[in-house]
C-alpha angles and dihedrals in degrees: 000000000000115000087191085078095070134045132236090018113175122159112213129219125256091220131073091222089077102062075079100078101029106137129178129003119241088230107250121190104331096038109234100025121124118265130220112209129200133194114212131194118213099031088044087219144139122221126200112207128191092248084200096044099021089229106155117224121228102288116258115231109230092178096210126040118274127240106179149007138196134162135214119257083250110047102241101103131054117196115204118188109199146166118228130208097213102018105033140235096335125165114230128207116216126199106220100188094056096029093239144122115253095184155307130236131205100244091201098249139006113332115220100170147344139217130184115224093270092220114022108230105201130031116271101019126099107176120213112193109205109191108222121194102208132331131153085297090044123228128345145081129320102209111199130183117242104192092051100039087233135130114236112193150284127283104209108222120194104219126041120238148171111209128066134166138164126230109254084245091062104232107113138032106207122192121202118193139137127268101246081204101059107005106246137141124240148155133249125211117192109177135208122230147167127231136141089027089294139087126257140175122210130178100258109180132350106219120213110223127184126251125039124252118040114246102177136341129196139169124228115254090236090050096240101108137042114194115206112182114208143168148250143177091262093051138279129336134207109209115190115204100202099199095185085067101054090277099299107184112216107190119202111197112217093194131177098079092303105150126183118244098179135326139204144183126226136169127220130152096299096060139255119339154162142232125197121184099203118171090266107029155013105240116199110216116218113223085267093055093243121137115279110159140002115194106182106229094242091072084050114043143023118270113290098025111128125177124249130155119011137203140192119212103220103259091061097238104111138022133200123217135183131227117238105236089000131109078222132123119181121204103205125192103248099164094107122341112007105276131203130299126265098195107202113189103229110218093261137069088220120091129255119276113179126010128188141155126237109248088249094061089232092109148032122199131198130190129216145195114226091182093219087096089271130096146188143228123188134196126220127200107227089203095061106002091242113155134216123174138191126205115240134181130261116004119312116236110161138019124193123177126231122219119226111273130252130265094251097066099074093250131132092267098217135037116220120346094329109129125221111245109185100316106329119083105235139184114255096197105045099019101116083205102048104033110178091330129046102256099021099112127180124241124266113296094019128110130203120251122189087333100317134103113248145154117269111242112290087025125103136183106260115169089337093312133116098230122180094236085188088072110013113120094202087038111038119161087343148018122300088357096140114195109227117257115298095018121116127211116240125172078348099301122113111232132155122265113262106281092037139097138190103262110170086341097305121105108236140169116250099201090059119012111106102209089048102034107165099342137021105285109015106130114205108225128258103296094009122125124206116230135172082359093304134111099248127171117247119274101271103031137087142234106236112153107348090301124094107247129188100224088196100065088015099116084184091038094036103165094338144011114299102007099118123179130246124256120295093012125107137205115255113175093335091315131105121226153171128249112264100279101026124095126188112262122165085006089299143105110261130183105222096191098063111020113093102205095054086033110181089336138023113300091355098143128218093174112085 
C-alpha cells in the first residue's frame, strides 16, 4: 500500500478518544473547507468528505485496517496506527502538505490509538504517543520525534488498555483500562515534563477505580476531572477522578441493572456538565461529576429507542444521540434540564455507528453500515435538523472533522464566504465578535444577524442592554415593567410564586404571613403568630383574655389563666413562689430573717 497514490489520505482512528487530536484537514474539493474523515472497515479506506457540500473525495487504501489517527498542531503530519495483515502493527507518518508517506515505525506491539503532545515543549521536539496493547515490552506507550523523524523510546505501563486521551490543558495523558488479573477497572497518568532542556512523559500513578469493563470515559472541559464509567454486577458506575485533590476517586454506583453506553462532557452558561446514555435512562453529570439529573428514557424517546453514542455541539446547548439497532438519531435540549427529544430517520435501515460535531457547532455527522459493502455518512444542520447524506465505501467506523488550515500552508484560507481574522477563519455575518467586520464585536448578551448586533429572541434592548423580557423581574414582558415585590416574571407576566397571593400589591403567603392571616387583611394580634392561615398563640404560650400569656413566668397567669400570685411572690414554671429567705406569712412575702415581728418564722415577736 502506498498512501502517496491518493490525495488527502488520512486514516482515521477506530476509537472515539481520538476525535480529540485531529488537527488539520488535507483540503478535499473546495480547498480550505473543513473535511469530514471516515474510517471504514472492509474496504480499509479513508474517505475525505466536503463538510459544506457533502462531495466525497477518491477513497484512500489503507491496506490494513486503521486503529488510530492524530495530527500535528500545525497541520503538516499525519500519524496512522495500523494493523497489517503481512507486516504487522506498524505507525505511519504522513506528510499532509504533498500528500506522501514519509515513513512508518514498528511501535513494539499492537498499536490502538495515537496523540500528538498537544503544546511542544522544546524546540525541536514534537512528541506522538502510540498506545500499544502488548508487545515484547508489554503494554504501554511508544513515544517518537517528529521533528526528527526518530523513534524515542518506550513508557512500560503495567496494565493494557484501549482507550487514551489528553486533558484540554495539556498536562496529563490517563489511560483507563481493565486488570485482566483481577478484573478491575483503573486509570492510568501518565504526566509531561521538562528536564535536560527537552520534554519527556513518564507513568506517574495508576489509579484504582471501582467496577470492572470500561463503558465511557470524558474529561472535564476545565481539566480537573476525569470521569471513567464501569460496571458492576449491580449495574453501571460513574467514577470521578478529582485531580486537583491528589486523584480522589468518588464512585457513584448507578445500580438496578443501569448500565453506560457512552458518556461526554460539554459547557454552556450554566457551567461545566455531563451526559451518560445508560439502557434505561439519560444521567446529567454536575461539574463535579456527581449525579444531577436522571431523565428514563421512556419520558425522552419513542419506544425502542434506546440510547447509544452522545454528543455535545460546542456551545453546550444540544446533544445528539443514536439509537442502538435504529437508523435514529435524537437532538435533546441540554441547555439547562434534559429536554425533550427531537428523533431525525437517517437515510439507511442500518444503525448508527459513529457520531461527531464540527468544531464550529453548525453539523452533526453519523455514520452508518449498509452492510452491501457500502456505507453512509449524513450530515445534519443543527440549526434546522435537515439531513444530507454521501455514499462511501466498507463499513464506516469513525468520523473525525478537519478545521480549516492555516494560512501558511499555501491554501485558500476560508471556505465560503468565512473571512480570515487574524488567523481563524469567522463568520462575518453571525461572529459575535466579529460582527460584519473582523474586530467589531457586540456588546454582552447580543448576537450577530446577518452582520448586525441584536438582541437574541425573548431579549430586548432595555437601557443598552440586551435583557430576557420572558424572565426579568424589572423588565417583565417589556421594557421597565417591574413586577411588584415578591412577584416573579414567567413567559413576561408578573405572578406570585406558587403558595402566594397579591395582598395590598405584595405577593404573601396566607398561611403564614401576620398582617394577611388567612385572608388579606386580617392582622394577628400583638404576640400572636399565624399558622395554617390562623391567628395561634406561640408554642409555649396561652390564650387568657384575648392576649397570648406564658403561664410559666406569668405572676397574674401563674400555671393557668387567672391564678395570680400573691405580693411579693413570682412564677417560676407555672408555681408561685417567695424570694430565697422569705416565707408566706399573713398571705404575704416575709423576710424572716429581718422582720421582727415574724422573726425567724411566722408571728414569732422580737418586740416586747
Amino acid at each position: 500500500m502506498d498512501p502517496t497514490r491518493r490525495r488527502y489520505g488520512r486514516p482515521r482512528a477506530l476509537h472515539l478518544w481520538s476525535l480529540a487530536f485531529l488537527g488539520i484537514a488535507l483540503g478535499v474539493a473546495g480547498a480550505g473547507a473543513q473535511t469530514v474523515y471516515v474510517a471504514s472497515s472492509g474496504s480499509n479506506t479513508v474517505t475525505a468528505i466536503d463538510a459544506g457540500t457533502m462531495d466525497a473525495n477518491r477513497p484512500v487504501p489503507l491496506g490494513a485496517t486503521p486503529t488510530g489517527l492524530s495530527v500535528t498542531p500545525d497541520g503538516r503530519i499525519a500519524i496512522a496506527t495500523v494493523l497489517a495483515a503481512k507486516d504487522g502493527e506498524r505507525v505511519v507518518v504522513i506528510d499532509t502538505i504533498r500528500n506522501q508517506r514519509q515513513r512508518f515505525w514498528k511501535p513494539f506491539g499492537p498499536p490502538v490509538g495515537v496523540v500528538i503532545e498537544p503544546r511542544p515543549r522544546s524546540q525541536g521536539r514534537l512528541l506522538a504517543h502510540v498506545l500499544v496493547r502488548n508487545g515484547p515490552f508489554g503494554p504501554g506507550i511508544s513515544q517518537f520525534n517528529l521533528k526528527r523523524m526518530v523513534w524515542i523510546h518506550f513508557i512500560r505501563g503495567r496494565r493494557e488498555s484501549l482507550r487514551m486521551a489528553v486533558t484540554p490543558d495539556g498536562s496529563r495523558i490517563y489511560v483507563p483500562g481493565t486488570d485482566r488479573r483481577t478484573g478491575r477497572a483503573f486509570l492510568s497518568e501518565f504526566n509531561f515534563f521538562f528536564g535536560d532542556g527537552q520534554s519527556h512523559t513518564g507513568l506517574r500513578d495508576d489509579i484504582a477505580l471501582a467496577g470492572g469493563p470500561i463503558d465511557g470515559f470524558a474529561i472535564t472541559a476545565d481539566s480537573r476531572f476525569v470521569i471513567v464509567a464501569t460496571e458492576d454486577a449491580a449495574g453501571g458506575v460513574i467514577n470521578v477522578v478529582d485531580r486537583s485533590n491528589h486523584n480522589r476517586v468518588t464512585p457513584q454506583s448507578l445500580g438496578g441493572g443501569v448500565f453506560v453506553r457512552d458518556l461526554a462532557t460539554g459547557r454552556n452558561a450554566a457551567g461545566i456538565f455531563g451526559l451518560a446514555t445508560t439502557n434505561q435512562e439519560i444521567v446529567r453529570l454536575s461539574a463535579a461529576g456527581t449525579l444531577a439529573e436522571v431523565a428514563p428514557n421512556s419520558t425522552l424517546f419513542p419506544a425502542d429507542f434506546v440510547p447509544d453514542k452522545v454528543a455535545i455541539i460546542p456551545n453546550g446547548t444540544v446533544a445528539y444521540v443514536t439509537a442502538a439497532g435504529h437508523p435514529l438519531v435524537a437532538r435533546l435540549d441540554v441547555s439547562g434540564r434534559i429536554g425533550g427529544a427531537q428523533v431525525i430517520r437517517l437515510p439507511d435501515a442500518s444503525p448508527a455507528t459513529a457520531l461527531t460535531i464540527s468544531p464550529d457547532g453548525k453539523f452533526a455527522f453519523v455514520a452508518q453500515g449498509a452492510g452491501n459493502g457500502t456505507g453512509f455518512v449524513s450530515r445534519i444542520d443543527v440549526g434546522n435538523d435537515a439531513v444530507k447524506s454521501v455514499v462511501v465505501p466498507g463499513q464506516p467506523a469513525v468520523l473525525a472533522i478537519g478545521p480549516v488550515p492555516p494560512r501558511s500552508l499555501g491554501f485558500s484560507p476560508c471556505p465560503g464566504t468565512l473571512q480570515i481574522c487574524g488567523d481563524t477563519c469567522r463568520d462575518l455575518q453571525t461572529d459575535a465578535g466579529n460582527c460584519g467586520a473582523c474586530g467589531r464585536a457586540c456588546p454582552a448578551g447580543e448576537t450577530c444577524t446577518a452582520g448586525r448586533c441584536a438582541c437574541p429572541r425573548g431579549r430586548e434592548i432595555c437601557g443598552g442592554l440586551c435583557l430576557d423580557v420572558v424572565r426579568d423581574r424589572a423588565n417583565c414582558g417589556r421594557c421597565g415593567h417591574q413586577c411588584i415585590p415578591g412577584d416573579v416574571c414567567t413567559d413576561g407576566t408578573c405572578v406570585c410564586p406558587a403558595g402566594k397571593e397579591v395582598c395590598s400589591g405584595r405577593c404573601v403567603d396566607r398561611e403564614i404571613d401576620r398582617t394577611n392571616c388567612g385572608n388579606c387583611g386580617t392582622v394577628c394580634p400583638a404576640n400572636n403568630v399565624c399558622a395554617s392561615g390562623r391567628c395561634v398563640c406561640p408554642i409555649g404560650r396561652e390564650r387568657c383574655g384575648g392576649t397570648c400569656i406564658n403561664p410559666d413566668t406569668d405572676p397574674t397567669n401563674c400555671g393557668r389563666c387567672g391564678h395570680a400570685c400573691i405580693a411579693g411572690e413570682s412564677c417560676v414554671s407555672g408555681s408561685c413562689v417567695c424570694p430565697a429567705g422569705h416565707a408566706v406569712c399573713s398571705g404575704t412575702c416575709i423576710d424572716v430573717e429581718s422582720n421582727p415581728r415574724n422573726c425567724g418564722r411566722c408571728a414569732s415577736s422580737c418586740i416586747p
